[in-house]
C-alpha positions in Angstrom: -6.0 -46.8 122.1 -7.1 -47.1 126.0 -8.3 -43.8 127.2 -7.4 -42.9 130.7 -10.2 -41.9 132.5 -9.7 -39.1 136.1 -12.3 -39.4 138.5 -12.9 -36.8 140.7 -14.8 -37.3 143.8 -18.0 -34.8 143.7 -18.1 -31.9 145.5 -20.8 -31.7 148.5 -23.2 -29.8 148.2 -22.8 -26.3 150.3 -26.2 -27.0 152.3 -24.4 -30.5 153.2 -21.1 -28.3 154.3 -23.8 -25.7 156.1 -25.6 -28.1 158.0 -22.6 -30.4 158.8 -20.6 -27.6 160.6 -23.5 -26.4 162.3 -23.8 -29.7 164.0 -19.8 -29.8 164.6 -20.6 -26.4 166.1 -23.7 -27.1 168.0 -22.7 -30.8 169.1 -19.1 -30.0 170.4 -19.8 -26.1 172.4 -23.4 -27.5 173.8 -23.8 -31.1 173.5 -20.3 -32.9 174.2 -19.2 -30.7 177.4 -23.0 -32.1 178.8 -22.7 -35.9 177.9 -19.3 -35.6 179.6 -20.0 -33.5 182.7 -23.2 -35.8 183.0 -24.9 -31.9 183.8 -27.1 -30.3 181.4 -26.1 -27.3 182.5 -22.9 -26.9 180.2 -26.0 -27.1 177.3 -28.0 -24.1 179.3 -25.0 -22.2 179.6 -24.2 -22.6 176.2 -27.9 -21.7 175.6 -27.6 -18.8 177.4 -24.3 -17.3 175.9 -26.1 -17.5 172.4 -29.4 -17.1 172.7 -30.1 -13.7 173.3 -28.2 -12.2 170.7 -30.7 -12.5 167.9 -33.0 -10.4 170.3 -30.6 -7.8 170.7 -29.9 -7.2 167.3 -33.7 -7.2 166.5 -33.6 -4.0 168.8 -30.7 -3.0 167.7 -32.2 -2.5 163.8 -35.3 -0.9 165.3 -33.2 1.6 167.1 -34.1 0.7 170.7 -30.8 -0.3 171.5 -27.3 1.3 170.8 -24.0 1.4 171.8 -22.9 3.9 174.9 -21.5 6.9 173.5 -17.9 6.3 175.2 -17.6 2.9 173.2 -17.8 4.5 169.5 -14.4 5.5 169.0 -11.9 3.2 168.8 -8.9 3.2 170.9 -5.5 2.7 169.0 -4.7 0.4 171.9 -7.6 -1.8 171.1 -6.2 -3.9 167.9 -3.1 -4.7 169.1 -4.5 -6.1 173.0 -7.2 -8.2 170.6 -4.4 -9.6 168.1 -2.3 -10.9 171.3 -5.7 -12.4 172.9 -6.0 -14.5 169.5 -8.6 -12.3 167.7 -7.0 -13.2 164.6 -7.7 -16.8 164.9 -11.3 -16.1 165.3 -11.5 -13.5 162.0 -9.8 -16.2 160.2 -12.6 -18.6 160.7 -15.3 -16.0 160.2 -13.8 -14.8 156.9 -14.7 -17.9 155.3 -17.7 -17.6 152.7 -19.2 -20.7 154.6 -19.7 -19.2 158.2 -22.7 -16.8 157.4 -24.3 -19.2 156.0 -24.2 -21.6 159.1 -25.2 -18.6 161.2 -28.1 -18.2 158.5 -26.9 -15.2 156.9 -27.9 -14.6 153.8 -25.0 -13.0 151.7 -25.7 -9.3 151.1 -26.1 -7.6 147.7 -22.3 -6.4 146.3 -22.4 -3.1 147.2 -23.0 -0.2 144.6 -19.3 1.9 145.6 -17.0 2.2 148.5 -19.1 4.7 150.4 -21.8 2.2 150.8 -19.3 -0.8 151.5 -18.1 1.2 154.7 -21.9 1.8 155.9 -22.9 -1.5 155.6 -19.4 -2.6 157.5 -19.8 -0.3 160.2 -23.8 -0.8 160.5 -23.4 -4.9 160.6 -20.3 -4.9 162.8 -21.3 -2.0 165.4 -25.1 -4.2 165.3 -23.1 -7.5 166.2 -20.9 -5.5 168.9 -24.5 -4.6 170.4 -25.8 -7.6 170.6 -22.6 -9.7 171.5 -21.8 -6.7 174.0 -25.3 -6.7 175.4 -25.5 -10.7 175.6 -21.9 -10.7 177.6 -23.0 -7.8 180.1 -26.4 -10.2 180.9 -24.5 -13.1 180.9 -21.9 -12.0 183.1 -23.8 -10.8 185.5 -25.9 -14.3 186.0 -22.0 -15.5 186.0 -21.9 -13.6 189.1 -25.1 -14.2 190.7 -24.3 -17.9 190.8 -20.9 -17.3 192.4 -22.9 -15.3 195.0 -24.5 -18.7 195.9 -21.6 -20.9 196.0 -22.0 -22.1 192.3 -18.6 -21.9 190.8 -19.3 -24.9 188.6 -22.1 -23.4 186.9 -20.6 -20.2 186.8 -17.4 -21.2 185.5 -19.6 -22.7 182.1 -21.3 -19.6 181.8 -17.9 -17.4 182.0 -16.3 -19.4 179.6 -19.1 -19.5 176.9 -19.2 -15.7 177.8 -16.0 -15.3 176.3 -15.8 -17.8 173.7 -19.6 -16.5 172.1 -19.5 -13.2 173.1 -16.7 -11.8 174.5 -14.2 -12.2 171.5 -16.5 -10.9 168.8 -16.8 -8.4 170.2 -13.1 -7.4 170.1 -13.1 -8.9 166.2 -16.1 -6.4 165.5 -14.4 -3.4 167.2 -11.0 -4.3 165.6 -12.7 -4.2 162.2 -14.7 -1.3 163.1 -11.1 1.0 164.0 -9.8 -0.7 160.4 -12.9 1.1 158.8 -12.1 4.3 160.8 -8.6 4.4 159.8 -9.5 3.6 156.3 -12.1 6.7 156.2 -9.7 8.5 157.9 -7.0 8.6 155.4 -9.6 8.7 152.3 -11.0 12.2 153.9 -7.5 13.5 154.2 -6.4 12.1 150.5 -9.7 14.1 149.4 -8.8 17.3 151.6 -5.0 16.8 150.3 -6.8 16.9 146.7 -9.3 19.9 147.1 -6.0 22.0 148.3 -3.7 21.3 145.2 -6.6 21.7 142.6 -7.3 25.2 144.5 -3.5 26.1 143.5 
């Protein structure tokens, strides 16, 4: 009797995954616009757009660094003007299990119950709308110091990383912070809606 054997191609390893976006990532946002522009300045704009954002969430964690009072809450309005600018593409790709780990995120402990879950959502995505928020208000404004010398190239690499790096997560971080409001919203009136009947 002749056995039929299946082979399966093997599976790469996830470091191999890991490491092989991040040079998809790295080599077509930084290193492809410079070898064709024949600049190196689509690489220090690129640079630039990223860099800081490691520092700002450093002093962000320490507490030197928060976000202005009026940019806490939410606006209803908000969701809906990100989801027709394409946020939704960008959570798609986020969402995967694979993109913390090629931002060198090391996947947190599950958390104990649902209280905790919406702390550590709220902590992680108000810290990345710091940083990303602080990195885009820098950026921007060397954006515009380079159009105030007749640099529109330049300035027009720097404005588009801007938005690309910075500018939409932050609208993916503040759409899933007013998802977290909403959610604690309704859980505070379920309890409140609770507390009332059992007092009947």
């Amino acid at each position: 009797m002749n056995s039929i054997e299946v082979s399966r191609s093997p599976m790469i390893p996830m470091w191999v995954q890991v490491w092989g976006l991040r040079i998809l990532f790295l080599g077509g946002l930084g290193v492809l616009p410079t070898v064709l522009t024949g600049s190196p300045f689509p690489a220090l704009a690129f640079v630039l757009a990223s860099g800081l954002n490691v520092l700002f969430f450093v002093w962000f964690m320490r507490g030197a660094l928060n976000l202005p009072r009026f940019l806490v809450a939410v606006h209803p309005m908000e969701p809906v003007l990100y989801r027709w600018l394409g946020v939704g593409f960008v959570k798609r790709i986020v969402a995967t299990r694979v993109w913390p780990l090629m931002i060198g995120w090391e996947p947190p402990p599950k958390p104990k119950n649902r209280k905790e879950l919406f702390v550590r959502i709220e902590l992680s995505t108000m810290g990345a709308e710091v940083s990303h928020g602080a990195t885009f208000v820098l950026t921007s404004f060397v954006a515009l110091l380079l159009l105030a010398v007749g640099r529109f190239p330049e300035a027009v690499w720097i404005v588009a990383f801007n938005v690309l790096l910075n500018g939409y997560p932050v609208m993916l971080q503040r759409a899933n912070r007013w998802r977290v409001q909403q959610i604690r919203a309704s859980t505070r009136h379920g309890d409140l809606a609770s507390e009332r009947a059992s007092a009947y």
